[in-house]
N, C-alpha and C positions, 0 to 999 in steps of 0.2 A: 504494500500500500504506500502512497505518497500522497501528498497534499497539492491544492491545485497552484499554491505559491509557494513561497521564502521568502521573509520578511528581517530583513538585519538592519538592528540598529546599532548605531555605532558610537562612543565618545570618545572625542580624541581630545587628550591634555597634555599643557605644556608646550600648545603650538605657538609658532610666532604670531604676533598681535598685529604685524605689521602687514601678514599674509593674509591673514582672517578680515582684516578690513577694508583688503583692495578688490572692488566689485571685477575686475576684468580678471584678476587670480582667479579668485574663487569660480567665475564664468568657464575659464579657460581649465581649471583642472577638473569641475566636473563635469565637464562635458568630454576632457580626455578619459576620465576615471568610467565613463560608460564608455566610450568607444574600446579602453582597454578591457574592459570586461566583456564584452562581445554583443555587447546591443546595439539597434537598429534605435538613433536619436529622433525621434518626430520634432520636437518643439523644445522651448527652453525657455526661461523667465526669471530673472535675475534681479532683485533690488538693495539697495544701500542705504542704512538708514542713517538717519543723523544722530548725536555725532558718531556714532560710529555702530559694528555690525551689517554683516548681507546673511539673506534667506534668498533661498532660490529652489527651481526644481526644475530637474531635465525631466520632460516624459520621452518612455523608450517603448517603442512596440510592446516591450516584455510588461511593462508596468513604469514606476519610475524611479529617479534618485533626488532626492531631496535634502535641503543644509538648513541650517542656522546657524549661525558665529559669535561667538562673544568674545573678542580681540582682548577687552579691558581683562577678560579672565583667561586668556588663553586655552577659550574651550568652541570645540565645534561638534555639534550635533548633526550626523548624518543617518539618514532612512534608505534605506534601497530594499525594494520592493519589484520579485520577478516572477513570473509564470511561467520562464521560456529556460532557456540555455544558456544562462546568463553565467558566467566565471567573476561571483560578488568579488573574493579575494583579490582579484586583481587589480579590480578599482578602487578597494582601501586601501589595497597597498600603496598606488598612486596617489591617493590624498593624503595619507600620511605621511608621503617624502614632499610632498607639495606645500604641507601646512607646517611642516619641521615637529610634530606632534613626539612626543617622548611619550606620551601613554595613550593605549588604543583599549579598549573597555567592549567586548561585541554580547548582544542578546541577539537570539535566533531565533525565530517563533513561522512554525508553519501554519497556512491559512488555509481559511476553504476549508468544504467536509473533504474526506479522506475519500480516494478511487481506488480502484485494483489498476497496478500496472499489468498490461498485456502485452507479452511478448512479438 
């Protein structure tokens, strides 16, 4: 049996404050951090708040990836959420050498009722 997602959530601490609060970083690493994991990007939405913090979300055919940042604490919350053939690790991996993160924190929670996989 499998579920019909994978849902990881991520805290990364100790990242730089100066990465977390530049909207075109943050834009530009998770939108590589899905394409390294192996999703098909549809759309993307990225904002910058004052004075400081970005919350953003790629949606990816498979489902999507989602942030929030708190630069002032060096903390960033990441959501990735997939249905498909997604390779998660390898997009955390990416945002964690992207945000300089020293501690990475992961919860895994599968969605959707439960199928039979068939061969």
């Amino acid at each position: 049996m499998t579920a019909l997602g994978h849902h990881l959530l991520v805290e990364f601490e100790g990242c730089d404050p100066v990465a977390l609060a530049d909207l075109e970083q943050v834009t530009s690493a998770m939108l590589r951090a899905a394409v390294a994991s192996g999703a098909t990007v549809v759309t993307h939405s990225f904002h910058h708040f004052s004075p400081q913090g970005v919350s953003g979300a790629v949606i990816i055919a498979e489902s999507h990836l989602a942030i929030h940042t708190w630069p002032e604490h060096g903390f960033a919350a990441v959501d990735f959420f997939s249905c498909g053939g997604v390779d998660m690790d390898r997009g955390v991996a990416l945002l964690k050498i992207a945000f300089g993160a020293t501690k990475e924190t992961r919860l895994e929670l599968e969605r959707g009722p439960l199928r039979t996989v068939r061969p």
